[in-house]
C-alpha positions as CSV (number, residue, x, y, z in Angstrom):
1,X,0.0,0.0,0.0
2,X,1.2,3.6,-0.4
3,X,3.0,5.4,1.8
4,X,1.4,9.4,2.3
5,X,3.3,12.1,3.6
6,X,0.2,14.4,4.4
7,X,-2.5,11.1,5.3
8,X,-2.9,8.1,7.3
9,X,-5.5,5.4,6.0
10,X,-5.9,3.0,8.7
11,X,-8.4,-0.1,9.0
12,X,-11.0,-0.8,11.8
13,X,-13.2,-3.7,10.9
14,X,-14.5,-2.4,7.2
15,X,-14.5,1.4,7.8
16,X,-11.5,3.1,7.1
17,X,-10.3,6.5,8.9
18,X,-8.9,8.8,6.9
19,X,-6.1,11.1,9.1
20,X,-5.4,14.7,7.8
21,X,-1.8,13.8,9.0
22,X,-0.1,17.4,9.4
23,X,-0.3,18.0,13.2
24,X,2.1,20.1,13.5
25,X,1.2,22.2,10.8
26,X,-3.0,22.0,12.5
27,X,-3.7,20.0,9.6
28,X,-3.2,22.9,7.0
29,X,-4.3,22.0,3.1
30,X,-0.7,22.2,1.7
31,X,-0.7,21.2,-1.9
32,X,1.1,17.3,-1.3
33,X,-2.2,16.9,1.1
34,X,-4.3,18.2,-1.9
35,X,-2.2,15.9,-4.1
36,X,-2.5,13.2,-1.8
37,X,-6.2,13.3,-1.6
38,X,-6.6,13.6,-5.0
39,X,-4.7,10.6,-5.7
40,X,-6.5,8.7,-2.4
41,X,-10.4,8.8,-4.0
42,X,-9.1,9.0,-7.6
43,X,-7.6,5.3,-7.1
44,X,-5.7,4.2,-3.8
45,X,-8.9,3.8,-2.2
46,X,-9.1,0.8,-3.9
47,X,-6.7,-0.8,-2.0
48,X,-8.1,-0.9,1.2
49,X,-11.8,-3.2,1.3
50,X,-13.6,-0.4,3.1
51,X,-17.4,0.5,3.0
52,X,-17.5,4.0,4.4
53,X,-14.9,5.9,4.8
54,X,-14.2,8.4,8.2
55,X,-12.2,11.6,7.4
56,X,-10.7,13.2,11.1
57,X,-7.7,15.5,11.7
58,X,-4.6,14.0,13.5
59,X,-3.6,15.8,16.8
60,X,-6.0,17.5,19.2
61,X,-6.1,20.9,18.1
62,X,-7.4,20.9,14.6
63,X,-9.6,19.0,11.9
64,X,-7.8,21.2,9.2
65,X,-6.8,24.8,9.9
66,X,-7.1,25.9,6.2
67,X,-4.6,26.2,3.1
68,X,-1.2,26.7,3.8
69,X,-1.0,30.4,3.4
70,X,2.6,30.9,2.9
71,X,1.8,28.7,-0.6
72,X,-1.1,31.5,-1.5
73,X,1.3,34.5,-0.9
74,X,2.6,35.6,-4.6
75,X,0.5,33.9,-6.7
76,X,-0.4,35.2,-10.2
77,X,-4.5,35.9,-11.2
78,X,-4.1,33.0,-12.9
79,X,-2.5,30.1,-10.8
80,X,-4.5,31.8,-8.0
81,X,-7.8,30.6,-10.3
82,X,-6.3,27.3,-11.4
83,X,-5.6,26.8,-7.6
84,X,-9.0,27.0,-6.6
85,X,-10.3,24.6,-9.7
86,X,-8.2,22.1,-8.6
87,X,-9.2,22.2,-4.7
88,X,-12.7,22.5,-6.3
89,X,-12.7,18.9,-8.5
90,X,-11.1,17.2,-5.0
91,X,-13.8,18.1,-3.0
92,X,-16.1,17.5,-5.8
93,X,-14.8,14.0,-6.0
94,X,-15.5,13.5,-2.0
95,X,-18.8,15.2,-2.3
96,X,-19.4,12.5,-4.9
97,X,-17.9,9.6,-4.2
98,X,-19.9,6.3,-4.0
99,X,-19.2,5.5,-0.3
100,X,-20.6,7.4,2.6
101,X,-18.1,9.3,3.8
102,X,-18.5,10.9,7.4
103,X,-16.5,14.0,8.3
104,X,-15.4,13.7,12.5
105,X,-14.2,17.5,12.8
106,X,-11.8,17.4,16.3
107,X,-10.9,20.7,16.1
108,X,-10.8,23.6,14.1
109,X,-12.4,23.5,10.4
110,X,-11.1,26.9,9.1
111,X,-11.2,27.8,5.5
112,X,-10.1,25.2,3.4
113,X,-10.7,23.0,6.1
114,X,-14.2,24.2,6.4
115,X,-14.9,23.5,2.8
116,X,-13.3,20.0,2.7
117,X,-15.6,19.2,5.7
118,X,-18.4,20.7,4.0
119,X,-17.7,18.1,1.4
120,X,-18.2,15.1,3.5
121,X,-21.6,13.3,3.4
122,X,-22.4,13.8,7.2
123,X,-20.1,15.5,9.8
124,X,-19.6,15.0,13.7
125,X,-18.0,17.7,15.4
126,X,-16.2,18.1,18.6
127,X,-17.5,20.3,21.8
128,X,-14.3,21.8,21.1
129,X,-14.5,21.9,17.6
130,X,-14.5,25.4,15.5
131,X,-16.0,26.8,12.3
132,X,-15.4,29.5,9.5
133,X,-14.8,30.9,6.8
134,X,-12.4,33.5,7.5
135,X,-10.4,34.5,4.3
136,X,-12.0,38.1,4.2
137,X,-9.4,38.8,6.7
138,X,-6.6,37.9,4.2
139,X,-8.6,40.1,1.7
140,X,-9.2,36.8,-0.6
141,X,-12.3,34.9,-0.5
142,X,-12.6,31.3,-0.4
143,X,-11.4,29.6,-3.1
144,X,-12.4,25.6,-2.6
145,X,-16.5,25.6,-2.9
146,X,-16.9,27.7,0.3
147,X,-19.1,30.1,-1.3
148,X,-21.6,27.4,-3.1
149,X,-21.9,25.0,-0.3
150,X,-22.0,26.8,3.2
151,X,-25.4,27.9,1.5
152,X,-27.0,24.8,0.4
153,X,-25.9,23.8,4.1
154,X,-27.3,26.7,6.3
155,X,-29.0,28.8,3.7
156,X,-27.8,32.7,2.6
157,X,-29.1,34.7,4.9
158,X,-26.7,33.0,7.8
159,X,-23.8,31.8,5.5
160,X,-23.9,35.4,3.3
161,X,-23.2,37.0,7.1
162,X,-20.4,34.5,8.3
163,X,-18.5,35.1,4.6
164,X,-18.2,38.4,4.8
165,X,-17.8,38.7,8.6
166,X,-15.3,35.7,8.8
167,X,-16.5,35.1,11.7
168,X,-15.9,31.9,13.8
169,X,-18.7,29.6,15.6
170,X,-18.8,27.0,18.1
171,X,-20.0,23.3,17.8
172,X,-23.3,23.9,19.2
173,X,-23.9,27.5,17.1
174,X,-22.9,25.1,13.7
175,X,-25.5,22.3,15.2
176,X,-27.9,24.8,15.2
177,X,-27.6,26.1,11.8
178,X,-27.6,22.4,10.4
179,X,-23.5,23.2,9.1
180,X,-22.5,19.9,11.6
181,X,-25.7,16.7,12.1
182,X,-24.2,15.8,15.8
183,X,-22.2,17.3,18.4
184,X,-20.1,15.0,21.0
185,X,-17.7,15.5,23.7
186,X,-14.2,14.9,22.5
187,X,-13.7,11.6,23.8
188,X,-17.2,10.1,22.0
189,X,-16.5,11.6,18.5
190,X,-14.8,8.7,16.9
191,X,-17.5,6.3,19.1
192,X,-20.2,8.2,17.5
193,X,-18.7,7.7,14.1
194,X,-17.6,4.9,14.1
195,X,-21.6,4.4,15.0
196,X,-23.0,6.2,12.0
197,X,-21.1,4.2,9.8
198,X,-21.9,0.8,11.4
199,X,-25.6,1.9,10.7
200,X,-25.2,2.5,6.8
201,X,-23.6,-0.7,6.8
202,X,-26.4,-2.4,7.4
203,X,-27.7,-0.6,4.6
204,X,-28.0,-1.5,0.6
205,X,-24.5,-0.4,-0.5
206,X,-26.6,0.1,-4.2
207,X,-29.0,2.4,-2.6
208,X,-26.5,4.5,-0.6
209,X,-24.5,5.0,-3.9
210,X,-28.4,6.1,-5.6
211,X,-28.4,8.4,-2.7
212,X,-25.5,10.3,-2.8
213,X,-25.9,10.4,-6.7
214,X,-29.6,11.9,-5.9
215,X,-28.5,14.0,-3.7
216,X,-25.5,15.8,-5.3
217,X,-27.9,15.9,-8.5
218,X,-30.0,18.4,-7.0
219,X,-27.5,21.1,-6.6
220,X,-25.8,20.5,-9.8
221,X,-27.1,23.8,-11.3
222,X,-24.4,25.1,-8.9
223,X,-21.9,24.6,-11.2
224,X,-21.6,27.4,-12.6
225,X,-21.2,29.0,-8.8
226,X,-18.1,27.1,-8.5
227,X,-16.6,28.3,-11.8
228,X,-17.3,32.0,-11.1
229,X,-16.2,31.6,-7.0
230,X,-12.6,30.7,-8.6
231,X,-12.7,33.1,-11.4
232,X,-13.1,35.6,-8.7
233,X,-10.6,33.7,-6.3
234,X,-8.2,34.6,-9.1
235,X,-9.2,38.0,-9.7
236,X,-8.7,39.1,-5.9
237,X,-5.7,37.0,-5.3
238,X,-3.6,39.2,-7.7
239,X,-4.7,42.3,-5.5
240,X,-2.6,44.9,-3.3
241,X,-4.8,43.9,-1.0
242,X,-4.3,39.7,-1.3
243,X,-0.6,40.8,-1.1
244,X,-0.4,42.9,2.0
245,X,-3.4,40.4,3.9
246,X,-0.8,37.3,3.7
247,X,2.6,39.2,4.4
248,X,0.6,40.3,7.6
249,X,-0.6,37.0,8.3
250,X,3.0,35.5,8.0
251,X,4.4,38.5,9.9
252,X,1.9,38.0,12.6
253,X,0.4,41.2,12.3
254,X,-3.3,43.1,11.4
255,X,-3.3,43.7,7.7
256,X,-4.1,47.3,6.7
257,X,-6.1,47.0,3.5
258,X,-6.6,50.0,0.7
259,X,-9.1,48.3,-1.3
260,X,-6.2,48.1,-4.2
């Protein structure tokens, strides 16, 4: 079996548990992860004889804490959109995939880590666990299906606020806006998963296939959402404003924007 630099597949009974495997980093969306996962459910998943499939962030702190934003800073209009494409078709191919696929967020779900988690079938969070899409701060917006699916999730009025805010919730405030279908205490999350799954797999796998297909064909007018959210990804990423909202971030400082 493969060896990952950025995941760790392992086995328990016929559900496998996908680790975000960059704990040091919070679990940040480097491009060898995105590589990594694009390779995983394009073909290595093949390899393991699993039924549903558990996606969780290694260490205690974070699910995924977002792209690696050093990798963002200097990036031209254009590899700034084709960026955001790609990170769009991997989550695409989660969203889509024929096993159930259960998102157990342990910690913080920022950004790209938000979208990816967005993209699972049915998430579990943490008590501890925390939500957002914060990339206004950086003067960029997100770039991975962010814009498209925190609506289909919790509607525009609510996710139309937290975009352009970038502000953070809790566990219990996503629970409540129907972003995250259970909340448990830290210890129970990977219980409570491991739970869920054992349920669908009493199911038809046929019909749980005919369901995700179903499902995902309802929003598929949103296509075209996707296209222009990374169109527009570009556009802003080659900004004054792009530029100065990562050096800050890197030099660990407020950005000061001039809408340039």
């Amino acid at each position: 079996m493969k060896q990952f630099q950025t995941l760790l597949p392992e086995m328990r009974g016929e559900v496998l548990i996908l680790n975000l495997n960059r704990p040091d980093a919070l679990n940040a969306l480097n491009s060898t992860m995105f590589d990594e996962l694009d390779s995983f459910f394009s073909s290595e998943y093949k390899e393991y004889d699993a039924n549903c499939i558990i996606i969780t962030g290694k260490g205690e702190k974070a699910f995924a804490a977002g792209a690696d934003i050093k990798e963002l800073h200097g990036l031209s209009s254009a590899q700034a959109e084709s960026l955001s494409r790609k990170g769009q078709i991997i989550f695409s191919k989660i969203e889509e995939f024929h096993l159930p696929i259960i998102g157990a967020i342990n910690g913080f779900a920022l950004g790209g880590g938000c979208e990816l988690a967005m993209a699972c079938h049915i998430r579990i969070a943490s008590s501890k666990a925390k939500f957002g899409q914060p990339e206004v701060g950086l003067g960029i917006i997100p770039g991975y299906g962010g814009t498209q699916r925190l609506i289909q999730l919790i509607g525009k009025g609510k996710a139309t606020e937290l975009l352009l805010t970038g502000d953070l919730i809790n566990a219990e405030e996503a629970h409540r806006l129907g972003l995250v279908n259970y909340v448990t205490e830290p210890e129970q999350l990977m219980d409570r998963a491991m739970e869920i799954a054992a349920k669908m797999q009493t199911r038809g796998p046929l019909a749980l296939s005919g369901v995700i297909r179903s499902v995902n064909q309802y929003f598929s007018s949103a296509h075209e959402g996707y296209l222009f959210e990374a169109k527009t990804f570009g556009e802003v990423a080659s900004t004054e404003d792009f530029a100065e909202g990562t050096k800050a971030f890197i030099e660990k400082r407020k950005p000061v924007f001039q809408g340039k």
